[in-house]
VMD Tcl script that builds the backbone (N, CA, C; Angstrom):
set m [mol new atoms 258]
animate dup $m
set s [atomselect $m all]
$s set {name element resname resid chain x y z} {
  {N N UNK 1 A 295.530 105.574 68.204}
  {CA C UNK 1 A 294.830 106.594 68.948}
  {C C UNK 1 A 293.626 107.068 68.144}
  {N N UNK 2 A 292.333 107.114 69.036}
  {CA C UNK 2 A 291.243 107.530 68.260}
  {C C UNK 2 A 290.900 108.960 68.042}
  {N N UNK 3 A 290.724 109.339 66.877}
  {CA C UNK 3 A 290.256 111.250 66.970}
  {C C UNK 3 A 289.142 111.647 66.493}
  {N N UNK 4 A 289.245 112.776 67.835}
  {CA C UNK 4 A 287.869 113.313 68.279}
  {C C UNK 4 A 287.638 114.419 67.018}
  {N N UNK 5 A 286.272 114.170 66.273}
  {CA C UNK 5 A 285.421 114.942 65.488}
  {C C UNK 5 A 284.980 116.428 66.729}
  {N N UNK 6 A 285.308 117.252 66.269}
  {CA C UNK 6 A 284.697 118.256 67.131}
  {C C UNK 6 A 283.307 118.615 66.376}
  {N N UNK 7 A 282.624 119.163 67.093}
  {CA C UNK 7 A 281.084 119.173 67.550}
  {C C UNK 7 A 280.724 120.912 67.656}
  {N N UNK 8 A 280.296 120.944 66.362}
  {CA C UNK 8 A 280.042 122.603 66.484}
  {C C UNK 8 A 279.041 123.176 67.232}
  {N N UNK 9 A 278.633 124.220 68.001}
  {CA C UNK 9 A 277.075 124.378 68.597}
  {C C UNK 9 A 276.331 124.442 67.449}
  {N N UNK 10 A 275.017 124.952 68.089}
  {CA C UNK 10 A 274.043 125.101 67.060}
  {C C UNK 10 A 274.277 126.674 66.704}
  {N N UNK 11 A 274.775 127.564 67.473}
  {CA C UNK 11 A 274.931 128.837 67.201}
  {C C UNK 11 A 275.855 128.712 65.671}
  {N N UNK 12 A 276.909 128.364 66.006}
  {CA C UNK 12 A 277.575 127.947 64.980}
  {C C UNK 12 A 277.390 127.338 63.504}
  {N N UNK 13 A 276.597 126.664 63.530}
  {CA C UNK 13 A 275.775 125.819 62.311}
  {C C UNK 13 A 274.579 126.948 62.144}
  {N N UNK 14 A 274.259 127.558 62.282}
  {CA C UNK 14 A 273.262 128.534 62.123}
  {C C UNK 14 A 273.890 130.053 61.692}
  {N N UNK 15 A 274.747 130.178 62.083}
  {CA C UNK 15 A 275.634 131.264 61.525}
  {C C UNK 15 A 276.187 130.921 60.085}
  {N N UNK 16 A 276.410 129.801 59.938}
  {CA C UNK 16 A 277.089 129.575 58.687}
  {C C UNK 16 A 276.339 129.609 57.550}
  {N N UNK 17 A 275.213 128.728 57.943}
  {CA C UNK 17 A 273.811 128.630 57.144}
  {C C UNK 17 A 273.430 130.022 56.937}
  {N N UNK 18 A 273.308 130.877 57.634}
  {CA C UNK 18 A 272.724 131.929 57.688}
  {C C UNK 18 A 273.854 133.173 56.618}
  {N N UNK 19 A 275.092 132.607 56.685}
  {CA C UNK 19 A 275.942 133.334 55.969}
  {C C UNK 19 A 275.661 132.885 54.524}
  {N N UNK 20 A 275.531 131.217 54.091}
  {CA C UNK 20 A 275.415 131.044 52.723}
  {C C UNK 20 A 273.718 131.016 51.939}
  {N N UNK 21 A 272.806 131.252 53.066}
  {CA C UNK 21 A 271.752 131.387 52.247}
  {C C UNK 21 A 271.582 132.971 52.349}
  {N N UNK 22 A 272.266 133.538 52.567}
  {CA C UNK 22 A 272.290 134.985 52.561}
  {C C UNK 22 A 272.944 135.782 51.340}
  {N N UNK 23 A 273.912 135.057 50.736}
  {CA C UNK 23 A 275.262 134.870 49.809}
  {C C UNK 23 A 274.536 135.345 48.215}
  {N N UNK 24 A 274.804 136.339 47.319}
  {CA C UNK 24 A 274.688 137.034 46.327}
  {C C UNK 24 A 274.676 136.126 45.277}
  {N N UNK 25 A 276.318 135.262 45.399}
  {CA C UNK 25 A 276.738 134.699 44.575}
  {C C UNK 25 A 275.925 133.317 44.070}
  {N N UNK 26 A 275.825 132.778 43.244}
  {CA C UNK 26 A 275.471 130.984 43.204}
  {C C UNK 26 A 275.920 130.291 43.439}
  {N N UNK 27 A 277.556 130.370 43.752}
  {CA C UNK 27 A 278.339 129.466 44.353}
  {C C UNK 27 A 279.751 130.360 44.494}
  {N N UNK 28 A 279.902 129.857 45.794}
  {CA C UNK 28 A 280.749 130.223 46.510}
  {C C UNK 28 A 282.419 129.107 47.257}
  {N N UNK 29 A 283.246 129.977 47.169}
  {CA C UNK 29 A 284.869 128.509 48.133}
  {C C UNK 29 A 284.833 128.732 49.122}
  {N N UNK 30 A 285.121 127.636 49.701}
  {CA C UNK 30 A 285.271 127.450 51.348}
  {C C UNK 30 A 286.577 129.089 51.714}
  {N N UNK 31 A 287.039 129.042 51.021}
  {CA C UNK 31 A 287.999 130.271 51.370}
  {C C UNK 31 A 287.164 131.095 51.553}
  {N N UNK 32 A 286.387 131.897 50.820}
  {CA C UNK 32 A 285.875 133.175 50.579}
  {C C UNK 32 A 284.501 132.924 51.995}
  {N N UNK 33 A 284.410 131.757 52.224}
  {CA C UNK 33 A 282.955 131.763 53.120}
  {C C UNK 33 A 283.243 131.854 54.075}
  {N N UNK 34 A 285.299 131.225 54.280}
  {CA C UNK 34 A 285.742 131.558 55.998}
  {C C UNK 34 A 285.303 133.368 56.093}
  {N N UNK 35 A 285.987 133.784 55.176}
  {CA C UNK 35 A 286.564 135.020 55.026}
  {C C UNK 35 A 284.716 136.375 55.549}
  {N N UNK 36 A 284.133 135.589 55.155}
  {CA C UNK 36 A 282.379 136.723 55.139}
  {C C UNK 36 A 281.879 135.991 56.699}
  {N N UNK 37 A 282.192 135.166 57.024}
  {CA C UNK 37 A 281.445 134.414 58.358}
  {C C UNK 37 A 281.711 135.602 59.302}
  {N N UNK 38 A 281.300 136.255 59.791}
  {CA C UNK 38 A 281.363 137.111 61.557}
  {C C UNK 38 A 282.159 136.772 62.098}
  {N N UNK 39 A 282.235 135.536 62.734}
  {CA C UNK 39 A 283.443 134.794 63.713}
  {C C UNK 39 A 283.981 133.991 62.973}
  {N N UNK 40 A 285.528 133.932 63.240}
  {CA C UNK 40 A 286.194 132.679 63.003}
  {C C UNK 40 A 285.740 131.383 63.662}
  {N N UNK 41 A 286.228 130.500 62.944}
  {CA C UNK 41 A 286.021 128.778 62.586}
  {C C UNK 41 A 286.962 128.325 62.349}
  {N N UNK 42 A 287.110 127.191 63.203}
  {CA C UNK 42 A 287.921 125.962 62.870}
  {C C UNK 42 A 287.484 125.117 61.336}
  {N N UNK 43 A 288.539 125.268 60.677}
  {CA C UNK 43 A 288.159 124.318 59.412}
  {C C UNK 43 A 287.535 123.246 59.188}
  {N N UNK 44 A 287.925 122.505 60.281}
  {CA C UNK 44 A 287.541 121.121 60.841}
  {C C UNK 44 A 286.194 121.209 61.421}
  {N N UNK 45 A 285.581 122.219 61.776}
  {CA C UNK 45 A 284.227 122.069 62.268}
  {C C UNK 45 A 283.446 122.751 61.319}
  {N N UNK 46 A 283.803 123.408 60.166}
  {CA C UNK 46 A 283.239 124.233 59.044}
  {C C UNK 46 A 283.099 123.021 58.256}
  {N N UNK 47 A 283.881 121.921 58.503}
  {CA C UNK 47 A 283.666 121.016 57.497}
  {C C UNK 47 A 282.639 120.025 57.455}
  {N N UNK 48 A 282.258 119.882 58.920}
  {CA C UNK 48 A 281.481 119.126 59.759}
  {C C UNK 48 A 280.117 119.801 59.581}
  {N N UNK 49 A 280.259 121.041 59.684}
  {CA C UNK 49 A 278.424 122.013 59.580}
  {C C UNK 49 A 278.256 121.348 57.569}
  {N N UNK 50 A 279.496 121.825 57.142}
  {CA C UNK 50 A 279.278 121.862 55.549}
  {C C UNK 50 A 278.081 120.234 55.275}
  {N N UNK 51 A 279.241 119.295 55.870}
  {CA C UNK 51 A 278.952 117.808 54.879}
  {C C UNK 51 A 277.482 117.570 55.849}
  {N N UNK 52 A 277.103 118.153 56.931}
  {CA C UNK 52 A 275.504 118.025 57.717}
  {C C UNK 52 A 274.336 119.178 56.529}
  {N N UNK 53 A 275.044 119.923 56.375}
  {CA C UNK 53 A 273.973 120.437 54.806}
  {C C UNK 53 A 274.010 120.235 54.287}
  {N N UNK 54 A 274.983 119.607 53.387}
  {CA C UNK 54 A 274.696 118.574 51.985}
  {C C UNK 54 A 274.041 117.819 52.642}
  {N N UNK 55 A 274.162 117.015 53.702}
  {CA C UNK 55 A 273.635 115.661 53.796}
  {C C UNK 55 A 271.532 116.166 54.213}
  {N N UNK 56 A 271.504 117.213 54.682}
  {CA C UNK 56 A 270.335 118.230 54.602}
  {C C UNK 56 A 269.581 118.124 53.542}
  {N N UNK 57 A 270.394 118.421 52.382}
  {CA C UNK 57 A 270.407 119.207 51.103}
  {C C UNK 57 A 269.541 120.750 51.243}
  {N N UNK 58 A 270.370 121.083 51.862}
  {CA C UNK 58 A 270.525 122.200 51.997}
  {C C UNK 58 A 271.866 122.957 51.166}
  {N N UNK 59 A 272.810 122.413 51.083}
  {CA C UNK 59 A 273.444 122.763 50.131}
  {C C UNK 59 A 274.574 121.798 49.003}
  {N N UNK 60 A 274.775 122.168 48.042}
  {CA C UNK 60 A 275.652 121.428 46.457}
  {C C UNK 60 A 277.004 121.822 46.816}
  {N N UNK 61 A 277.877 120.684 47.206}
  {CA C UNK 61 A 279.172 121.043 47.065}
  {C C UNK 61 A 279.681 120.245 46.053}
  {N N UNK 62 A 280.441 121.024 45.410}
  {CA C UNK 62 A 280.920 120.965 44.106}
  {C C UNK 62 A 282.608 120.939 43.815}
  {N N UNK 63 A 283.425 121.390 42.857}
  {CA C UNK 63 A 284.583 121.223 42.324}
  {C C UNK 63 A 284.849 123.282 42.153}
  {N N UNK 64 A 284.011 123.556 42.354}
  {CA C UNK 64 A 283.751 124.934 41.699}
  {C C UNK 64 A 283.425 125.477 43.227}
  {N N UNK 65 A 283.044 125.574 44.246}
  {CA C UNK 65 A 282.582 125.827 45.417}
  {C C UNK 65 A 280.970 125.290 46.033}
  {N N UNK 66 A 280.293 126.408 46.916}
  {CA C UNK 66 A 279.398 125.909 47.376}
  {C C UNK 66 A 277.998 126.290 46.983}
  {N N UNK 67 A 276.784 126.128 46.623}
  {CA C UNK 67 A 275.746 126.217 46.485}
  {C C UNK 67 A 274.951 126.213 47.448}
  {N N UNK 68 A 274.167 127.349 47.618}
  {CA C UNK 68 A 272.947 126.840 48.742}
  {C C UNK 68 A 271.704 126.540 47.196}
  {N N UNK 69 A 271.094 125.345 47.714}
  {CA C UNK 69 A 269.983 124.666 47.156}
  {C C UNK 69 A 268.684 124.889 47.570}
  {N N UNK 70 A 268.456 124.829 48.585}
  {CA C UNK 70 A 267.041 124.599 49.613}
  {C C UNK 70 A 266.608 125.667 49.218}
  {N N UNK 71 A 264.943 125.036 49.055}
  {CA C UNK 71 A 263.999 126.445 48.352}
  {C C UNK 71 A 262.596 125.806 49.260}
  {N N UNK 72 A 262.467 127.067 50.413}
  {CA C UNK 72 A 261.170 126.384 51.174}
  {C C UNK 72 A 259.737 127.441 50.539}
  {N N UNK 73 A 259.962 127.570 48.835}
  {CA C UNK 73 A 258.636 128.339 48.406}
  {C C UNK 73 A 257.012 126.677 48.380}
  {N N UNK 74 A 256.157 128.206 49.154}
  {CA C UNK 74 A 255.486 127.100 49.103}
  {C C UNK 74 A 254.359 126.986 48.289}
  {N N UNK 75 A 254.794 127.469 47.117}
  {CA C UNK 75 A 253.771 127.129 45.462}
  {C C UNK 75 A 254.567 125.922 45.389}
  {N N UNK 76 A 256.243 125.580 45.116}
  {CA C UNK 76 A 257.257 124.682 44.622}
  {C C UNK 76 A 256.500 123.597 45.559}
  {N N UNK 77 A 256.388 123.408 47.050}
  {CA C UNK 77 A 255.694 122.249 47.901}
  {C C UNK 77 A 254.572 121.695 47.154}
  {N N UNK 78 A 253.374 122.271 46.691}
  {CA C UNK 78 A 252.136 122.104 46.655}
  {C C UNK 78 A 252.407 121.714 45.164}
  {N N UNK 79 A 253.363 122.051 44.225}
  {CA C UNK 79 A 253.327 121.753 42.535}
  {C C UNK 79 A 254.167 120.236 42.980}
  {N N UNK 80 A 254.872 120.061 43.793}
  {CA C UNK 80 A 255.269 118.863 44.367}
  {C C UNK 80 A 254.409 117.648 44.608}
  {N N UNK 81 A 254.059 118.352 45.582}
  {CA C UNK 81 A 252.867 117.203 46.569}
  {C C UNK 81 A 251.408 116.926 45.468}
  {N N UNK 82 A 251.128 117.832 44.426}
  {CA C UNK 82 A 249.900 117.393 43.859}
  {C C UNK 82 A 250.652 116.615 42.668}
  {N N UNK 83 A 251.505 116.701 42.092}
  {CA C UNK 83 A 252.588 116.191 40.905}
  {C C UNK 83 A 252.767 114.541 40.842}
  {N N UNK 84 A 252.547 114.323 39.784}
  {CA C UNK 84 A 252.885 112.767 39.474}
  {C C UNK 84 A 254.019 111.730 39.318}
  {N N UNK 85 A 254.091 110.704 39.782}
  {CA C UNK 85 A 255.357 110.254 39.591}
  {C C UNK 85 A 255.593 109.539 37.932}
  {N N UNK 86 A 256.251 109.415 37.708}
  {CA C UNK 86 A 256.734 109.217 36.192}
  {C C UNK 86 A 256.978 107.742 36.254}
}
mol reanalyze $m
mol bondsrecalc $m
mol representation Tube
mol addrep $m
């Protein structure tokens, strides 16, 4: 029997995001991030938003918890884009 990946909205994936780039800490556990989210979540679809922001890189999941990464400063773009490759 084949199983179905559930499919979070976008409300959903935007709430979460919005919970960990909001987040004090530098890294944070999937426990503590159910626990601050507004609405409850299925684990299974928290897991699904999670591994679509790493795969983003939007965020570092780790052994230690979660990291938000993504930095849209835009001095960091432009020291980028004029910067040399090695």
């Amino acid at each position: 029997m084949q199983t179905i990946k559930p499919s979070p909205t976008l409300n959903t994936v935007l709430m979460v995001e919005d919970t960990l780039r909001k987040m004090d800490e530098s890294v944070i556990k999937v426990s503590e991030l159910k626990r601050r989210l507004p609405k409850q979540i299925n684990h299974i679809s928290l897991m699904v938003i999670l591994n679509y922001l790493e795969q983003s890189n939007k965020i570092f999941v780790s052994l230690k918890g979660i990291s938000w990464i993504e930095n849209n400063s835009s001095s960091l773009k432009k020291a980028v884009e004029s910067g040399f490759e090695i």
